[in-house]
Every structure is written in C-alpha cells, then in structure tokens.
C-alpha positions as CSV (number, residue, x, y, z in Angstrom):
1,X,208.8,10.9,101.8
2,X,212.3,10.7,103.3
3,X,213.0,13.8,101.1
4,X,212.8,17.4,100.7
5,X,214.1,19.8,97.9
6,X,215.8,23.4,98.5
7,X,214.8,25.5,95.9
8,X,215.8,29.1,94.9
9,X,219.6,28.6,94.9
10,X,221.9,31.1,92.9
11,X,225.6,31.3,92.8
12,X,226.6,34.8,91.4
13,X,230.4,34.4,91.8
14,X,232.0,32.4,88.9
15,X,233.4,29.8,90.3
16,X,233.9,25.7,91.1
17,X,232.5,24.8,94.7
18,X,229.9,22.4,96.2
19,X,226.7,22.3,98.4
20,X,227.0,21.0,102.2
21,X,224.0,19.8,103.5
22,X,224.2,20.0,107.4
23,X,222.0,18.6,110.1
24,X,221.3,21.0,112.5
25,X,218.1,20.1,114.6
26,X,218.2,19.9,117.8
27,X,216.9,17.2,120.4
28,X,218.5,14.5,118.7
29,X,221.9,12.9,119.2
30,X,224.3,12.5,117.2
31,X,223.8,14.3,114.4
32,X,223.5,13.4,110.9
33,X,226.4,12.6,109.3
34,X,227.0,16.0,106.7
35,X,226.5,14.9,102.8
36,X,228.7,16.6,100.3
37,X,227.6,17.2,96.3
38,X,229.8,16.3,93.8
39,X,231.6,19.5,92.5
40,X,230.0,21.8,90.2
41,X,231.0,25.1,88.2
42,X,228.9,27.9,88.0
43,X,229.7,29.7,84.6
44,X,230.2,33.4,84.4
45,X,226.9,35.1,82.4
46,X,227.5,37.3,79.1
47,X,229.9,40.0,79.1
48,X,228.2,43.0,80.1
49,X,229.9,45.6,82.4
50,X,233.9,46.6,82.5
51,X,235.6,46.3,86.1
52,X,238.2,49.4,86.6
53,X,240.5,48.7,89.7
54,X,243.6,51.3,90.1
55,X,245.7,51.2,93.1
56,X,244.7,49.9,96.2
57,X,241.5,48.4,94.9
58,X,240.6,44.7,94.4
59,X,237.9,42.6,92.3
60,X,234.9,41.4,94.4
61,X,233.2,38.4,91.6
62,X,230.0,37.5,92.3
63,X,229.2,40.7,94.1
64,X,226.9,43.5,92.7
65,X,228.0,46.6,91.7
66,X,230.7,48.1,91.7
67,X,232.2,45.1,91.9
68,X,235.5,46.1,94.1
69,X,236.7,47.1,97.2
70,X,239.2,49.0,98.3
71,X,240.1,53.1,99.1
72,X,242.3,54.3,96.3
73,X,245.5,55.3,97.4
74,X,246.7,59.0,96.5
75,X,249.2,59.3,93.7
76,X,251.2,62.6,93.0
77,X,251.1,64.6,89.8
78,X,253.5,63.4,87.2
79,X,254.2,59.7,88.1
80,X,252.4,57.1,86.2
81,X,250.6,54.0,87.7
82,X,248.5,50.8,87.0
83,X,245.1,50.2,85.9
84,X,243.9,47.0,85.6
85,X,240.5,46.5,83.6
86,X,238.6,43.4,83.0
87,X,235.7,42.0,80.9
88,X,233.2,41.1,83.5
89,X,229.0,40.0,83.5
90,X,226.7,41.8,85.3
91,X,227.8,39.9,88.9
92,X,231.4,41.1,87.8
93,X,232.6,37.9,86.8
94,X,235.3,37.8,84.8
95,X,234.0,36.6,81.3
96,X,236.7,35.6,78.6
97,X,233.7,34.6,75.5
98,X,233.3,37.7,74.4
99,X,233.9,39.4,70.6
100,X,236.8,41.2,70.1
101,X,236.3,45.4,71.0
102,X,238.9,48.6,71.4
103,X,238.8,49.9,75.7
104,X,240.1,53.3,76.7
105,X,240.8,54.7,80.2
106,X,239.9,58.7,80.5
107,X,240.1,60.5,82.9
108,X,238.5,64.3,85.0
109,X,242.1,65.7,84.8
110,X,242.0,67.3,81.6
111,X,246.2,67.6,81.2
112,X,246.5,63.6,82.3
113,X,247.6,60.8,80.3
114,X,246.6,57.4,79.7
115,X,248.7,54.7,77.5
116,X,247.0,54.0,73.9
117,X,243.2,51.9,73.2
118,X,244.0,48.2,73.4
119,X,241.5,45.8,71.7
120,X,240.3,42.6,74.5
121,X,240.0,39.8,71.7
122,X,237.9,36.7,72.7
123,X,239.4,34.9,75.1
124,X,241.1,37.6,77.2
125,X,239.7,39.0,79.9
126,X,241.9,41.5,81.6
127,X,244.7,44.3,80.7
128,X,246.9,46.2,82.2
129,X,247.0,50.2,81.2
130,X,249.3,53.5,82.0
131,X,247.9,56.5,83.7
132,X,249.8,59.7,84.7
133,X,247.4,62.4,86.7
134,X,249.0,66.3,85.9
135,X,246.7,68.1,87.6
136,X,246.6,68.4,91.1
137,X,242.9,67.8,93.2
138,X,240.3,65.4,93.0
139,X,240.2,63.0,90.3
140,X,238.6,60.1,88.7
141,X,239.4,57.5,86.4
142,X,236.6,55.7,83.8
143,X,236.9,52.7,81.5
144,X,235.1,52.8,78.7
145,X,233.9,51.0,75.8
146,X,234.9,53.0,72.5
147,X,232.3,50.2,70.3
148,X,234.5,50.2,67.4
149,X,234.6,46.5,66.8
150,X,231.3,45.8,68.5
151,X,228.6,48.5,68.1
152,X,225.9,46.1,68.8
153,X,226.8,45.7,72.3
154,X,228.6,48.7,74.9
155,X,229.8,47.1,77.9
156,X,228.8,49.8,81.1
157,X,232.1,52.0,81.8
158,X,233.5,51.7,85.3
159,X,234.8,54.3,87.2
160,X,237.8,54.6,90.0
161,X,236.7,55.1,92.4
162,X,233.4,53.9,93.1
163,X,232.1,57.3,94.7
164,X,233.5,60.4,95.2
165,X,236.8,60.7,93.8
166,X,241.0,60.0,94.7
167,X,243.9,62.9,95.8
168,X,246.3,63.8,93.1
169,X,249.0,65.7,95.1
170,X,251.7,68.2,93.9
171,X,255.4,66.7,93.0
172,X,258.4,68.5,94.8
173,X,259.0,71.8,94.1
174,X,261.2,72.5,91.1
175,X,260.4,76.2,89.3
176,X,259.1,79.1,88.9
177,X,256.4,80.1,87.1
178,X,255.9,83.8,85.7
179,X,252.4,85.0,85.1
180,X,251.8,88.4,83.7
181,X,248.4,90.3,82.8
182,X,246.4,88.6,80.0
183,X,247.6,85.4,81.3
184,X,245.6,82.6,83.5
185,X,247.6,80.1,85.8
186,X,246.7,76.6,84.4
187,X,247.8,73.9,86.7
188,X,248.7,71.0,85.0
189,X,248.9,72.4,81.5
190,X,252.3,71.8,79.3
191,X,253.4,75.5,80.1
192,X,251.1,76.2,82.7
193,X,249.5,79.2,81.6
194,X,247.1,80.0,78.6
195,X,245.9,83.9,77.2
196,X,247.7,86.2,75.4
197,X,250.0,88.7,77.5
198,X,248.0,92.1,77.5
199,X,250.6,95.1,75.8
200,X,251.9,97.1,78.6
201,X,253.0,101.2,78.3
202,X,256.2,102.5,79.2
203,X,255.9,104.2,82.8
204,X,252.8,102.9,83.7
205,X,253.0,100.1,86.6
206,X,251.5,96.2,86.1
207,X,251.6,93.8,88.1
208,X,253.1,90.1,87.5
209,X,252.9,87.0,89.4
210,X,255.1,84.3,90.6
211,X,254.4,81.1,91.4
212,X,256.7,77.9,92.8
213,X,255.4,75.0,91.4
214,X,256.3,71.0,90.6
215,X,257.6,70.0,87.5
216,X,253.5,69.5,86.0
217,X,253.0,73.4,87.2
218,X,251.1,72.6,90.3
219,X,251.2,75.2,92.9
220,X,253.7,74.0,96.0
221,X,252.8,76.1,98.4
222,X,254.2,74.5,101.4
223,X,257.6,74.0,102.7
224,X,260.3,76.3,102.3
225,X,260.3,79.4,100.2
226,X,262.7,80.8,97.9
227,X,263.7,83.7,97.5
228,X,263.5,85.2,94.0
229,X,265.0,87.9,92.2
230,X,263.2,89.4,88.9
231,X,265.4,90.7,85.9
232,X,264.4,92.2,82.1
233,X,265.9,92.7,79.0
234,X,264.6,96.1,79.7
235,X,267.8,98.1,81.3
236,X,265.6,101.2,82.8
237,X,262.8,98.4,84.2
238,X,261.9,99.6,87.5
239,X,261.1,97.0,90.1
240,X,258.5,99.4,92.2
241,X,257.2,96.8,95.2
242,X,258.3,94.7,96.8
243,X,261.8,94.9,97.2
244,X,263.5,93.1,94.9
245,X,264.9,90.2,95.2
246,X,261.7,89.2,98.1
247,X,260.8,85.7,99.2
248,X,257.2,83.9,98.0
249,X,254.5,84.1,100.6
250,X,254.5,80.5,102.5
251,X,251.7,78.9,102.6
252,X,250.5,80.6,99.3
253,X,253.3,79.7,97.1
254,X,253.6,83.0,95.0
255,X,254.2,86.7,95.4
256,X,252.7,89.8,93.0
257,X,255.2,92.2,91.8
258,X,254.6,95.2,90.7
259,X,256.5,96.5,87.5
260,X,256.8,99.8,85.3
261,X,258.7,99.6,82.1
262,X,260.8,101.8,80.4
263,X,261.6,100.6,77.0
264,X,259.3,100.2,73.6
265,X,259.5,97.2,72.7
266,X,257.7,93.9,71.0
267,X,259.4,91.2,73.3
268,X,259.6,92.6,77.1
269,X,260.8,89.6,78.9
270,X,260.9,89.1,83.0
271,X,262.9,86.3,84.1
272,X,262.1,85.0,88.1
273,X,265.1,83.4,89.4
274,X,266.3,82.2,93.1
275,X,268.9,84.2,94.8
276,X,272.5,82.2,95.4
277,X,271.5,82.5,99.5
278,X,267.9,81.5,98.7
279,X,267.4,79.0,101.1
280,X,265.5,76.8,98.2
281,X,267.1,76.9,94.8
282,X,264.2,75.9,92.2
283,X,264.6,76.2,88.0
284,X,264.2,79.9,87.2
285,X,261.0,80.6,84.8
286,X,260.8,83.3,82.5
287,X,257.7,85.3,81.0
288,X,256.0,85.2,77.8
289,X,257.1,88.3,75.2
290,X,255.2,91.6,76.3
291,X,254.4,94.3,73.8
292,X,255.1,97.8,75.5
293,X,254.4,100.7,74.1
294,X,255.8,104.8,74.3
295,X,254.3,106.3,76.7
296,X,252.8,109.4,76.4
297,X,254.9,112.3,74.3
298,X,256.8,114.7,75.7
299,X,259.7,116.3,74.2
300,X,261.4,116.7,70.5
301,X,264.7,115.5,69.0
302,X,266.5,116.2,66.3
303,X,267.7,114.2,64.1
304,X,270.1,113.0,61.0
305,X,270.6,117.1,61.1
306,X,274.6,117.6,59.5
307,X,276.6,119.5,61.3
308,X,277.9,121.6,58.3
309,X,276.2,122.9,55.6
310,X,277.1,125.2,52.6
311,X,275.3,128.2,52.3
312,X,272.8,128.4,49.4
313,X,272.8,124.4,49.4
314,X,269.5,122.7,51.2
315,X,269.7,120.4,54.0
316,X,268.0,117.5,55.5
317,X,266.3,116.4,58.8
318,X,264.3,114.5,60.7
319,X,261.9,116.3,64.0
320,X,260.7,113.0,66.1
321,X,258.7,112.7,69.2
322,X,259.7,110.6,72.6
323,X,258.2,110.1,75.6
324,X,260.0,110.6,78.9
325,X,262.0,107.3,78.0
326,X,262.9,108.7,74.6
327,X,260.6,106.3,73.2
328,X,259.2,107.5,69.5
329,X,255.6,107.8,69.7
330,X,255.1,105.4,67.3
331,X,252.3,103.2,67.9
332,X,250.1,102.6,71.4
333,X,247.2,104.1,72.8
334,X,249.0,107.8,73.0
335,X,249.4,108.0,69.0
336,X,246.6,110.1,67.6
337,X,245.6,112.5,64.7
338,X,245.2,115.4,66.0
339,X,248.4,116.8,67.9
340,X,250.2,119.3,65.8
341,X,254.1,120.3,66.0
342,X,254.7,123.6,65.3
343,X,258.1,124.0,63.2
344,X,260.6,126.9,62.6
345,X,264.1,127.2,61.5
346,X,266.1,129.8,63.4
347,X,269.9,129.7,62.9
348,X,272.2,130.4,65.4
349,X,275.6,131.3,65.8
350,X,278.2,132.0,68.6
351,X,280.3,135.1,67.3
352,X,276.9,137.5,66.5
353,X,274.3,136.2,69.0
354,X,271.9,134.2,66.8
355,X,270.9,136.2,63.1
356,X,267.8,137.1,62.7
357,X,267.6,137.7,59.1
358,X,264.7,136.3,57.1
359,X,266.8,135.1,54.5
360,X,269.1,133.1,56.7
361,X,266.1,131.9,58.5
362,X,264.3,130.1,55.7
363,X,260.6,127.9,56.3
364,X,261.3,124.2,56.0
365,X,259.9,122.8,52.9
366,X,257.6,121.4,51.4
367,X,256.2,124.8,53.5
368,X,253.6,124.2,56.3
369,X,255.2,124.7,60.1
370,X,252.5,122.3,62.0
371,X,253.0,118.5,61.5
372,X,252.0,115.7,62.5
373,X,254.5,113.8,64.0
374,X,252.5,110.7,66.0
375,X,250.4,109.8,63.0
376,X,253.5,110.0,60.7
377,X,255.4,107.2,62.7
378,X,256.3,109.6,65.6
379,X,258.8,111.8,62.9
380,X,258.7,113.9,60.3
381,X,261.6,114.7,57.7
382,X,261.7,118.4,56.3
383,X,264.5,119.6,54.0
C-alpha cells in the first residue's frame, strides 16, 4: 500500500516534541531520506499525586514513581532548608488545572519544624517550604494533602526520600546538659529532658548525669571533651565519685556522678559548668529543682528556751528532731507515727551540782513525757 501505521505510542512526560521516522534497513543504498512530524504537545493528565524533592533531589516527569532522582544530602540538626513540592499526575507531570487545596510537609522527627500549610490555587503548580530537623538520626520528610478545600479528591503524599531514610547530624557542641533521676534525656526536645525529678534524702547518694550536647540537645560525643566542674546551692553537698571537677568520657559524650546531699530542701539545684583550663569551654547547664528530704532522725535540740526565768513564773519551749544534717524531721519517708520522745525537766546549776528537788524539777505541761515529735512537724512546744 506504500504505507504502514505504528500503533501503541504513549508519551508520559509532559512535554512539546515530535516523532522521527528513520530508515534503517539494510541492503539498500542510500537511505531514505528521515521525515519529521510537525510538533505536537502531550498534555499532563489530572492532578493526582504530590512530588516532594528536598536537597539534592530532582524531578524526573514522565517517569513512574517516585518520580525523582537523586540521594538526599545530610543536613545537621538546627539549620533549616528547602523543600520544593509540586502538583503532579500520575507520570509526575507537573499539572497547573487543578482546584485550589491546603499542602503540609511533616516530618519522623517529632521536635522538627516545618514553615505553615500553603494553599496551591489553580494554576500553580509548585512551592517552596521551610524545614528545620532537631533531632539527630534517620529521618524522613512527607507531603501531604490536608483535603480542606478539596475533600473529594486527596492527591498521594510523597515522601523524601524515596526509601529508606536521610542523616540528620548533631550541630557543634555548645552545653551541658544535667540529667538527674526521674528524668529521661530527650534529644531534640526544647529542654532536652522530660519526667519529673525523683525527691532525693539527705545522706543518701544518687547519681546525675551530664551530657555535652549542640544547641537542639543532641549528644556530641566526639571531639574534644570538657572538663566540668558540678556545684549546688547545697553548701554541705558532697561530690562522692568521681573527682570533681572530671572530664566527659570521649566518645560517649557524658559522665555519671554520683551525689549525697546534705540540706532539706524543695529546690536542690546542681549546676555543670567547664573548668577555666578546660580544654573546651561549652554553656554551663543546670538541673531541674530536686526535693530532698531529712534524713533519718538522730538527735534533739532545744529550742526558743530563755535563758532566764523567774522562779514561780512558767516558761516556754520547743524539743525538735534533726537528722545528722540538723535537718527537722519534717516530712520524707523517715517521718512516722509511732516513735515516741521521752521528756523530762531537770534543772541544773553550777554552784550546788544540779538540784534534785521535785518541786524545782516540775513535768512539762500539758503533762505527758512521750511525744511525738516526727508526726507533729518534727517539734513539739511544752510550757
């Protein structure tokens, strides 16, 4: 017939082009001169799927999923880069017909940050969005549709990368972070910790934590350590290992100290701070408030006794229980209702050796001699 037709051919890519048609039998010389069609556009289908390309990654149209190339380049926890996402069909074509809908970029790293939901209106088919990664580790980025506008149709999310996942890495070191018991290092987090400090007692040892990490609290555990030095607001605080001030471990990034306490008090508070000869100077970080209790009891005191008194006239004072710290056993595990403090008045003086006379040696009032002292606050007044 002098003719023949090609049938079956699909353009998937978007784009304005032409067919060549080519001679290329052998046996016969020259060949046929090549024909070129006039130019035609292929038109990109219905918006159906959104394309998700951060750093180092590049839009493939007419291709099948996922629609780009490209490893993703690390970033480090903290900075902020791109992310470009576009409208695309279901060849990834870049589609600009489309009704209007809200797209948001979220992300595995629970702490990170992307910049706020824009709305693609018809006729755009790209934007440009913020994302800062906090967390150190593997991570992945997904754009998704939030159907607000459009709840008839969901374009398919996209995720960066394709498979697997990209490397957030710590920032430089800058501070110290203090962990004590209760407490869980959180990496990325806006202090870097979560829980509730568990109350300590006075003499008994715990044991605290401290860690060198970047400015997002990620652990830097390489590089050059510093050497820190712990102080309290407690002036009896005994630092019991390791010496004190001692360098972080290297290639762990933190060091446990052990601590015992010597004040009662609501808001014990241990500061880590780099020595001046440290040979790396970080931001010194400071714990959260740590309840300590007395410890257990262990001697009386007098108190708010005068020191005259008339004779015939009665007097006033208080009999209150401390621990070895001179701590009033107050509150804490070591108060209880069953210790009894056995009370007697016996007056002494210098120039006859200490009377002995009942009269001179009256009962306190209101008349009982075993109190209570824990369950009453740690003291007892008696007139």
């Amino acid at each position: 017939t002098g003719q023949v037709t090609f049938a079956g051919n699909v353009l998937f890519k978007a784009t304005t082009d032409h067919f060549v048609l080519t001679d290329v039998t052998g046996g016969h010389a020259p060949p046929w001169t090549q024909s070129i069609t006039s130019v035609l556009t292929a038109s990109p289908k219905p918006a159906a799927n959104l394309l998700l390309m951060i750093p180092n990654e590049s839009a493939t149209p007419g291709s099948g999923a996922p629609g780009k190339t490209g490893v993703v380049s690390s970033v480090v926890a903290g900075s902020t880069f791109p992310a470009t996402v576009e409208v695309v069909d279901q060849y990834f074509n870049p589609v600009t017909s489309h009704n209007a809908e809200n797209l948001y970029i979220v992300t595995s790293d629970t702490y990170g940050v992307s910049s706020a939901t824009q709305t693609f209106v018809n006729g755009q088919s790209q934007g440009t969005f913020t994302l800062k990664m906090r967390t150190a580790g593997q991570q992945t980025a997904t754009a998704v549709d939030l159907n607000m506008l459009d709840a008839g149709t969901t374009w398919t999310a996209s995720t960066s990368p394709a498979a697997g996942s990209f490397t957030v890495l710590p920032g430089v070191a800058s501070q110290l972070l203090v962990i004590v018991p209760g407490e869980t290092f959180v990496p990325g987090s806006l202090t870097g910790k979560s829980g509730t400090p568990s109350p300590q007692v006075a003499g008994q040892n715990f044991v605290v934590r401290v860690y060198q990490t970047d400015a997002e609290f990620n652990l830097v555990p390489t590089g050059t350590m510093p050497k820190v030095q712990l102080t309290g607001n407690d002036p009896g605080v005994t630092w019991v290992t390791p010496p004190n001030p001692s360098s972080l471990l290297p290639g762990v990034g933190f060091l446990d100290f052990t601590v015992q306490p010597s004040s009662a008090q609501a808001s014990f508070i241990i500061t880590a701070s780099t020595t001046p000869a440290s040979p790396q100077s970080v931001l010194a970080g400071s714990s959260s408030p740590i309840s300590v209790y007395p410890g257990q009891k262990h001697h009386l005191h007098f108190n708010g006794l005068p020191t005259t008194v008339v004779a015939g006239q009665a007097f006033s004072g208080c009999v209150v229980m401390h621990d070895q710290f001179h701590n009033v056993v107050s509150t804490g595990p070591y108060t209880d209702t069953t210790t009894l403090t056995s009370i007697s008045f016996d007056a002494q003086t210098t120039s006859n050796g200490g009377l002995t006379d009942a009269v001179q040696n009256p009962p306190w009032l209101p008349g009982t001699t075993a109190y209570n002292l824990i369950a009453s606050g740690g003291q007892v007044c008696l007139t």
